[in-house]
N, C-alpha and C positions, 0 to 999 in steps of 0.2 A: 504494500500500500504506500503509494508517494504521493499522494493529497493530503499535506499538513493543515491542520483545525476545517477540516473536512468530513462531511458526511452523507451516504448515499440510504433511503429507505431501503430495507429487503424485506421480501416478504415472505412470514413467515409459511409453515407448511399449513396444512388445513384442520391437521389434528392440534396442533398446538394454538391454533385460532380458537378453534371449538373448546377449547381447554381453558384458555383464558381471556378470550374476547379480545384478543389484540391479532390485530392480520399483519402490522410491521415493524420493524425494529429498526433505529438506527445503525450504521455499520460504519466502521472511521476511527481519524483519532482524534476522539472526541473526552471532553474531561465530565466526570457529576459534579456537579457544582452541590452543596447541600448549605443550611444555615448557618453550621460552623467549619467548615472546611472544603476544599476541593482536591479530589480524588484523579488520579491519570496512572494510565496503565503502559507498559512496556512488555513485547513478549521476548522469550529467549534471549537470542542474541543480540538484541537491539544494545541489551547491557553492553557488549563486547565492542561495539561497534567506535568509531570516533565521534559519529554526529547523532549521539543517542536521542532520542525521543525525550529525555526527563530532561535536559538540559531546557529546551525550548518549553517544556510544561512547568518549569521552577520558574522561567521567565514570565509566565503570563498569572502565576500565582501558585500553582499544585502545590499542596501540603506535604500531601500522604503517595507514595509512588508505590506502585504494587506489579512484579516481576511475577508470572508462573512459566517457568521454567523447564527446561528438557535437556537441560547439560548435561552429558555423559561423564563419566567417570575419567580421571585419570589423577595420577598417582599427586598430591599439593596442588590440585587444581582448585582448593576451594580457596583458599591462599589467593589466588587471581582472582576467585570471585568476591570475597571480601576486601579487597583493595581495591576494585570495581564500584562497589555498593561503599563501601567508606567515603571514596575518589567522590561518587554522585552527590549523597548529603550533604558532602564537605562544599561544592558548587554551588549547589541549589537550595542549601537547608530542607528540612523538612524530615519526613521519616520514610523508608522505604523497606517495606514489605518484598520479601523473597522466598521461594515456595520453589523445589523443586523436585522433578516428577522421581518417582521410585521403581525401581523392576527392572526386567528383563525387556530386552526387543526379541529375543526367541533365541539369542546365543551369539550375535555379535557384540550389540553395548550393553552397559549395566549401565541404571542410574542409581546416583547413592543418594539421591532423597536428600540431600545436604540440604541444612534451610536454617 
């Protein structure tokens, strides 16, 4: 996705309509704004990247930054990710939430759930 503070409707399928009376949802990178804070989200590698998405969402106000993740394992990689996620708050202040996936792909990666 490369339409920055961008968003397109999609629409949902027809059982989740029927489920909850909504037929569409926003899709983008879009922030919640809520009474006390605003929320913006980052997925995987975005973290890794040079022109990270929280950078430009710490600029327009985001509090709270929330990563779910799917980094694979390797031997002090978390080392890189916690200087990563240190690197980000220390830029933008705020707090950033990190979540990352657990299991097997079927026998090439592991993820180790580090969070």
């Amino acid at each position: 996705w490369t339409k920055l503070r961008e968003t397109e409707e999609f629409t949902l399928p027809q059982i989740i309509t029927d489920i909850t009376g909504q037929s569409t949802v926003p899709f983008g990178t879009a922030v919640i704004s809520t009474r006390d804070t605003i929320i913006g989200t980052e997925i995987c590698e975005e973290l890794f990247t040079s022109q990270s998405p929280h950078t430009s969402m710490g600029l327009d106000g985001v509090e709270v930054f929330t990563n779910g993740s799917g980094s694979h394992f390797q031997l002090r990689k978390i080392h890189s990710r916690m200087d990563l996620i240190k690197g980000a708050t220390e830029k933008v202040g705020g707090v950033y939430v990190y979540s990352n996936f657990i299991g097997c792909d079927g026998g090439r990666l592991y993820f180790d759930g580090c969070c």
